[in-house]
SERO-4910 file (N, C-alpha, C, O; in steps of 0.05 Angstrom, whole numbers):
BEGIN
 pado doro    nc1    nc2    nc3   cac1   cac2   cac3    cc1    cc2    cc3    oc1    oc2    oc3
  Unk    A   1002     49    989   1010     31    967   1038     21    974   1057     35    979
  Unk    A   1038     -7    973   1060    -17    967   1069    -41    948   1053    -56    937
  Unk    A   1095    -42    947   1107    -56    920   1118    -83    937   1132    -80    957
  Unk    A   1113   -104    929   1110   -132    942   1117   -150    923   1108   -150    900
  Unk    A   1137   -168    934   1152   -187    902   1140   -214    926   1144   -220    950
  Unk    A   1131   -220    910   1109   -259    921   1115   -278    909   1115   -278    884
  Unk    A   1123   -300    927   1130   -329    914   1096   -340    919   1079   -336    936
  Unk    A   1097   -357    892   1066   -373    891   1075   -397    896   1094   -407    885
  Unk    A   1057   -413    920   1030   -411    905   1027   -388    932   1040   -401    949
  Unk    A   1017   -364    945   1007   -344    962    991   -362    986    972   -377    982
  Unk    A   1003   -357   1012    996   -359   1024    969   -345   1037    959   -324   1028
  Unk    A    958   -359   1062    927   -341   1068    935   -314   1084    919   -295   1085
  Unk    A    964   -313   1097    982   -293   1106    981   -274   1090    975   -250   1091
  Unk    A    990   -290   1072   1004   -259   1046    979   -244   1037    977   -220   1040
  Unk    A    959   -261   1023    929   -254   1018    915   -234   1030    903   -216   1018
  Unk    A    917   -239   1067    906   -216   1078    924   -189   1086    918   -174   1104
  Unk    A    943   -187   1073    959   -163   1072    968   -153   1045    987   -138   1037
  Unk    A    954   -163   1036    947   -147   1003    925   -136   1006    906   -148   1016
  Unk    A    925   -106    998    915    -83    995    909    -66    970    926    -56    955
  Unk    A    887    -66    967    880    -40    942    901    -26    944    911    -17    965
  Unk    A    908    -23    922    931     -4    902    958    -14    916    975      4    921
  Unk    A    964    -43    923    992    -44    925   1004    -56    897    990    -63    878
  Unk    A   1021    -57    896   1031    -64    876   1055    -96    874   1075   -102    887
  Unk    A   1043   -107    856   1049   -133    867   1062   -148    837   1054   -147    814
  Unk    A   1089   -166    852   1101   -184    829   1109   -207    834   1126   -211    852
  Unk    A   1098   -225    819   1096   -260    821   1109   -277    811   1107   -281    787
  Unk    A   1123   -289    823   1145   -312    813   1132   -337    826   1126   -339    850
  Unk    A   1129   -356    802   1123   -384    809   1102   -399    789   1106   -395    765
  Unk    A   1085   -412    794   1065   -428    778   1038   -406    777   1026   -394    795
  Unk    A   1035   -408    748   1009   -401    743   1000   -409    718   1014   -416    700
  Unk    A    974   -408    720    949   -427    699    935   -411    685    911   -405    691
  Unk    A    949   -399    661    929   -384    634    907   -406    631    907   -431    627
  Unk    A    889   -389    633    850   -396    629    831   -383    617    819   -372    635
  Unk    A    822   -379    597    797   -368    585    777   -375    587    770   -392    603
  Unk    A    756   -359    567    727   -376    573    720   -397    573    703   -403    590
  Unk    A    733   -420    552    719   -443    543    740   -461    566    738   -486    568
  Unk    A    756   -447    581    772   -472    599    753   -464    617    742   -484    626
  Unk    A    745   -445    626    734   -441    650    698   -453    655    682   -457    673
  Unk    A    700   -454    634    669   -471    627    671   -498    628    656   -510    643
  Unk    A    695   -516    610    705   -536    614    703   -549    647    686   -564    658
  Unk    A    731   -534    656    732   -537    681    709   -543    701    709   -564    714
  Unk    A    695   -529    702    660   -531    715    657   -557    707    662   -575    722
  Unk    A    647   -561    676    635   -574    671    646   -608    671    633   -628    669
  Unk    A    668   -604    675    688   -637    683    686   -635    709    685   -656    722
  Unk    A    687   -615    721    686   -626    752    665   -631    764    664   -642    786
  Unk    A    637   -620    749    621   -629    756    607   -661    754    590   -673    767
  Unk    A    622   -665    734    612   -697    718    631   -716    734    635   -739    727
  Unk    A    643   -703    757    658   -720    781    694   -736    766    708   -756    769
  Unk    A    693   -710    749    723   -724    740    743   -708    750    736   -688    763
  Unk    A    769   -713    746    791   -701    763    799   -679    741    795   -684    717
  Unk    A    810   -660    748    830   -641    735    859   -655    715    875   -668    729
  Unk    A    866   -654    694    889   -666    691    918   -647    703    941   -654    697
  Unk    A    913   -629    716    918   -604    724    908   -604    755    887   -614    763
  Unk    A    929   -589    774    916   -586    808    920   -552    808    941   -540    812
  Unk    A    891   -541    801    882   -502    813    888   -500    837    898   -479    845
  Unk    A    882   -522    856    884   -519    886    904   -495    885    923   -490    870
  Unk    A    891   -482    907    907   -455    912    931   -445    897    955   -442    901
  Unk    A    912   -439    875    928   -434    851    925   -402    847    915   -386    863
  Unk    A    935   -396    825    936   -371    808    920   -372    777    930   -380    756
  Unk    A    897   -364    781    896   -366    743    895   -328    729    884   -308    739
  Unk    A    908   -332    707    912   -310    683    887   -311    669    877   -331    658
  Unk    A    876   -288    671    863   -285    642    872   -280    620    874   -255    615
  Unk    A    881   -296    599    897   -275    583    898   -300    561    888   -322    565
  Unk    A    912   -289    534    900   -302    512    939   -304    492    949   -288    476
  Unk    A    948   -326    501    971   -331    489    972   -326    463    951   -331    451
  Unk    A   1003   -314    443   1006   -320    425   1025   -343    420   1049   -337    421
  Unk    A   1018   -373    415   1035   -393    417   1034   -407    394   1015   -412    379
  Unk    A   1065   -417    394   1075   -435    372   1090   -461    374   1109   -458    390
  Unk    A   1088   -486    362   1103   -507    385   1125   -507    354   1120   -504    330
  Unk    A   1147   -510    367   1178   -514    353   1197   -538    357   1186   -560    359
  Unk    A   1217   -537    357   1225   -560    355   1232   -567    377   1234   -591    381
  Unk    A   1239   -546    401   1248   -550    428   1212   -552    443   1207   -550    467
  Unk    A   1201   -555    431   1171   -543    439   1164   -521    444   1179   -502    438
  Unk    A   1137   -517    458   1121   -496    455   1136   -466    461   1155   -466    476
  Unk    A   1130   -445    452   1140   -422    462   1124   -393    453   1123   -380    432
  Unk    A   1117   -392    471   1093   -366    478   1116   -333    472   1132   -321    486
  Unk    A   1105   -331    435   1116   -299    436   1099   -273    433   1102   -253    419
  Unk    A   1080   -282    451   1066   -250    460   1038   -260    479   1021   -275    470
  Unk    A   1035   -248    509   1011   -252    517   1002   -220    533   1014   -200    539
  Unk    A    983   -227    535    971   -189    551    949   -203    564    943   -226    557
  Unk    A    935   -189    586    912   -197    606    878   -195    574    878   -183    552
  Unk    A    862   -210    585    836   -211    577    827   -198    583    840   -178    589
  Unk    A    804   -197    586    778   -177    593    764   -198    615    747   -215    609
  Unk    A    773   -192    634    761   -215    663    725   -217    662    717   -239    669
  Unk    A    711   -203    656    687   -192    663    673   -218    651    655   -231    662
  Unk    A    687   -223    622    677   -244    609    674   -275    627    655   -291    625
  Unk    A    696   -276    642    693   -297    665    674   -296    689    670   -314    706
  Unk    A    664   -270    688    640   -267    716    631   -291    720    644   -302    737
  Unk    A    609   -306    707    591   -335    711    602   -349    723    592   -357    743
  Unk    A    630   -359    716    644   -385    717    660   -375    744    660   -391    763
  Unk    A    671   -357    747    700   -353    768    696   -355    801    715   -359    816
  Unk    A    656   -352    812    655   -360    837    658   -383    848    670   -388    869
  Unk    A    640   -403    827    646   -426    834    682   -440    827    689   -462    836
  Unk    A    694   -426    815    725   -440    813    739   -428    844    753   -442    858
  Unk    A    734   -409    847    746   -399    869    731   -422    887    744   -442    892
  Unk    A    715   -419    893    709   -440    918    714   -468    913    721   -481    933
  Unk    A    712   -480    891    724   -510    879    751   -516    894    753   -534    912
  Unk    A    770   -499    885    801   -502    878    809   -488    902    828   -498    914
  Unk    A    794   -457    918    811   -446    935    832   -425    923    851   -415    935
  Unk    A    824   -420    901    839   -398    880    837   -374    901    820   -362    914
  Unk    A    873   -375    895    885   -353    914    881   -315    899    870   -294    907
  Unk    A    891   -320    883    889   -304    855    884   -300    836    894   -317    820
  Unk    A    866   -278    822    853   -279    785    875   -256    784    882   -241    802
  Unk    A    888   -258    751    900   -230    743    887   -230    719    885   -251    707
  Unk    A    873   -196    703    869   -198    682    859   -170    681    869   -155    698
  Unk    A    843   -159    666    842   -133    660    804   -117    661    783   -124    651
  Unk    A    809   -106    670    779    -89    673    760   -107    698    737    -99    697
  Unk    A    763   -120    711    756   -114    728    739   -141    733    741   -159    717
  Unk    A    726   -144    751    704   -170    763    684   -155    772    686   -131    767
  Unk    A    660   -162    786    629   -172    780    632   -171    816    650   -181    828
  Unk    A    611   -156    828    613   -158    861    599   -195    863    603   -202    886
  Unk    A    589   -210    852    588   -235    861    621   -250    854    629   -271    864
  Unk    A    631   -238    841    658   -251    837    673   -240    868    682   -257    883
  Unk    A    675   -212    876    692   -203    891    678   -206    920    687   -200    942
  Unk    A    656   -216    915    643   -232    947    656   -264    952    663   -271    974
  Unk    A    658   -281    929    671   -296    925    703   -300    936    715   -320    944
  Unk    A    713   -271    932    740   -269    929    745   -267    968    763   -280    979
  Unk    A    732   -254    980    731   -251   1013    739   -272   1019    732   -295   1012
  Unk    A    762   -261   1038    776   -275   1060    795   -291   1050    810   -301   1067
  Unk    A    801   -299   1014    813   -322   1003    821   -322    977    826   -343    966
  Unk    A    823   -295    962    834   -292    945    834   -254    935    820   -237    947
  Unk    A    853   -245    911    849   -227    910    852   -224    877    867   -239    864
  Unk    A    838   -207    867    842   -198    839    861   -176    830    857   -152    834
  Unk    A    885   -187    816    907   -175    806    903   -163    779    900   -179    760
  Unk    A    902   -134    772    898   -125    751    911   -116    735    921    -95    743
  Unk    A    921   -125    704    954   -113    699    940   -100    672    917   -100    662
  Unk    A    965    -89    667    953    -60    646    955    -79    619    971    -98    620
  Unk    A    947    -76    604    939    -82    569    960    -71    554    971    -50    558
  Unk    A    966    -89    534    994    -72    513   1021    -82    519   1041    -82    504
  Unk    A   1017    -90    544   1050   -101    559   1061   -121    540   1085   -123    540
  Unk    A   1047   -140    522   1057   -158    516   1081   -163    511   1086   -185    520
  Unk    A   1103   -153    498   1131   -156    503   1143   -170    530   1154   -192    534
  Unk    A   1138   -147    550   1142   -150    570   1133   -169    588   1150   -172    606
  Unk    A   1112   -184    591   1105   -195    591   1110   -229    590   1117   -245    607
  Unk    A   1106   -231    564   1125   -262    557   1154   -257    566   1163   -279    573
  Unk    A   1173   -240    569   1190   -243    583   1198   -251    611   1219   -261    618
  Unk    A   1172   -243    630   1171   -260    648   1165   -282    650   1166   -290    673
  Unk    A   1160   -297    635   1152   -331    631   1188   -337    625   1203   -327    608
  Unk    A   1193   -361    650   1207   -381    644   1212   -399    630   1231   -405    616
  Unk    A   1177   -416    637   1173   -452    627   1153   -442    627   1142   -424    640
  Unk    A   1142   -463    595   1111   -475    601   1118   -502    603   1130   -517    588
  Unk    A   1106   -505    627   1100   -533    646   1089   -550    630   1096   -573    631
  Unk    A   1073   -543    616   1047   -560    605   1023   -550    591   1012   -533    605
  Unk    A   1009   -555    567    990   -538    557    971   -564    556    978   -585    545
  Unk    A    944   -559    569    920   -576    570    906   -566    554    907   -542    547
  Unk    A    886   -586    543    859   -582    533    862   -562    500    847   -544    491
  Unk    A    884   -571    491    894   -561    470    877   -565    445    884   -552    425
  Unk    A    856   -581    442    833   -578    426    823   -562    433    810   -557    413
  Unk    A    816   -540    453    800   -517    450    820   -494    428    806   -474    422
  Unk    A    835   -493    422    856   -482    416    873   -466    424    868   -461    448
  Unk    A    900   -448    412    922   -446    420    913   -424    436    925   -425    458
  Unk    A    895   -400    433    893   -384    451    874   -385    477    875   -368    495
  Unk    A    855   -406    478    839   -422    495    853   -450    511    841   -464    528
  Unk    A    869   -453    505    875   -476    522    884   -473    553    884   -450    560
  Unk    A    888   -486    566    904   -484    591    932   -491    592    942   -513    588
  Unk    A    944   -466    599    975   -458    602    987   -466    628    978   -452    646
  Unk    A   1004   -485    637   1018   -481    666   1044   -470    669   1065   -483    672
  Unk    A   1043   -443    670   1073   -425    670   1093   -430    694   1084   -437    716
  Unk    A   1114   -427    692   1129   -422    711   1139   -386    700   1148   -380    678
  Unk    A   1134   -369    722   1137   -337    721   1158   -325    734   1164   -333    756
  Unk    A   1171   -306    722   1188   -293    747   1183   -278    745   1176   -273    722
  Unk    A   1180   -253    767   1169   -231    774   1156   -213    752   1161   -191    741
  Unk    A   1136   -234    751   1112   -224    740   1094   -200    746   1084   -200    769
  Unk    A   1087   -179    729   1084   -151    745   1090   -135    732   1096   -142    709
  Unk    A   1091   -106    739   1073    -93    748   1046   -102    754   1033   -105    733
  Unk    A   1033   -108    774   1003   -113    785    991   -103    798   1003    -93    818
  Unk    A    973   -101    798    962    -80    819    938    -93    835    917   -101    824
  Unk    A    942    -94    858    910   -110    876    885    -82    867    887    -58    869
  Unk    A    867    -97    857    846    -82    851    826    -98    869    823    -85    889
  Unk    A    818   -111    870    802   -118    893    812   -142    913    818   -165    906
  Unk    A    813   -134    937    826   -148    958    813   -162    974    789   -162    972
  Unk    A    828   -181    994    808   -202   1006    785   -189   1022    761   -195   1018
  Unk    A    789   -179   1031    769   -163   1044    742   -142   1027    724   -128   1036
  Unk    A    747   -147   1005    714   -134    982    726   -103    976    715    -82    970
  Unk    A    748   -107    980    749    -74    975    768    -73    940    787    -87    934
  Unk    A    755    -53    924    756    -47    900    764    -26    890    759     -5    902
  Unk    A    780    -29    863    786      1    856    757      6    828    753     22    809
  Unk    A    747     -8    836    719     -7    812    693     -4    827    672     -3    815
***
C-alpha cells in the first residue's frame, strides 16, 4: 500500500501504477453524477448530441450533493460517496464513450464494470459519513448541468484539492478488494 497525492485529469502512467489498497488523493476537476445523469448522458449521446460538459478522460463521483445557490452562488454544504452498484448498467459504456480515467463512490462495481475499467481506468472507493470533510475539499463549482433533474441529481463540475482518503479498490488491471 501506498499513499499517492494525483493531479487530474490522471494520466495512462499514473493509472497503471495504481494498485489495490493504495491510498490515493485528488486535486483538480471532477464531475458529480448519479443515476438519472448517467442515464441522461447515454441517452444524449446516443441521439448524436454533444455533452454541454467534456468527461473525456475525466473523473466522475458518485455521490449525492447537499446544495444551495446564494447570493455569491452555488455552495455545496455536505456531500459523501453513493452507492456505485446502482450505476452498474450505465458506467461501461461511459467509460468507453469518454475514456473515464476514474469512478469514486462507495460499495463497490459489477465485474462487467471492472472489465470495463482494464487497462484505462480505476475505481476509487471512499468511506461514507465523511461528509464534513469532504465538502471541504471542494474549491469551485465550475458549473452545475442538467439542473432540472434536481439539486442532488444534477451534474457537478468541481474543482478538488486533495480529495481523499481513497482507496483503489479495483485497479486497471481487474484486480479487486470485492
Amino acid at each position: 500500500m501506498k499513499i499517492k497525492k494525483v493531479n487530474l485529469p490522471l494520466t495512462n502512467q499514473q493509472i497503471e501504477k495504481l494498485k489495490v489498497r493504495d491510498i490515493v488523493y485528488l486535486s483538480g476537476t471532477i464531475f458529480i453524477a448519479r443515476d438519472k445523469a448517467h442515464k441522461r448522458i447515454l441517452e444524449f449521446t446516443e441521439k448524436g448530441n454533444n455533452l454541454p460538459f467534456d468527461l473525456t478522460n475525466g473523473t466522475i463521483f458518485h455521490a449525492g450533493p447537499l446544495a444551495k445557490k446564494e447570493k455569491k452562488g452555488w455552495k455545496i454544504f455536505g456531500i459523501g460517496p453513493t452507492t456505485s452498484s446502482r450505476m452498474n448498467f450505465f458506467t461501461p459504456g461511459i467509460i468507453k464513450k469518454f475514456k473515464i480515467h476514474a469512478v469514486i463512490g462507495k460499495g463497490g462495481m459489477s465485474k462487467d464494470v471492472a472489465n470495463a475499467m482494464k487497462n484505462s481506468c480505476v475505481y476509487l472507493a471512499m468511506t461514507g459519513g465523511c461528509s464534513a470533510t469532504t465538502t471541504e475539499k471542494i474549491k469551485k463549482i465550475k458549473k452545475i448541468y442538467w439542473q432540472d433533474l434536481g439539486s442532488a441529481e444534477a451534474v457537478y463540475e468541481l474543482e478538488v484539492e486533495k480529495l481523499g482518503p481513497l482507496i483503489v479498490a479495483i485497479d486497471s488491471k481487474g484486480k479487486t478488494l470485492y
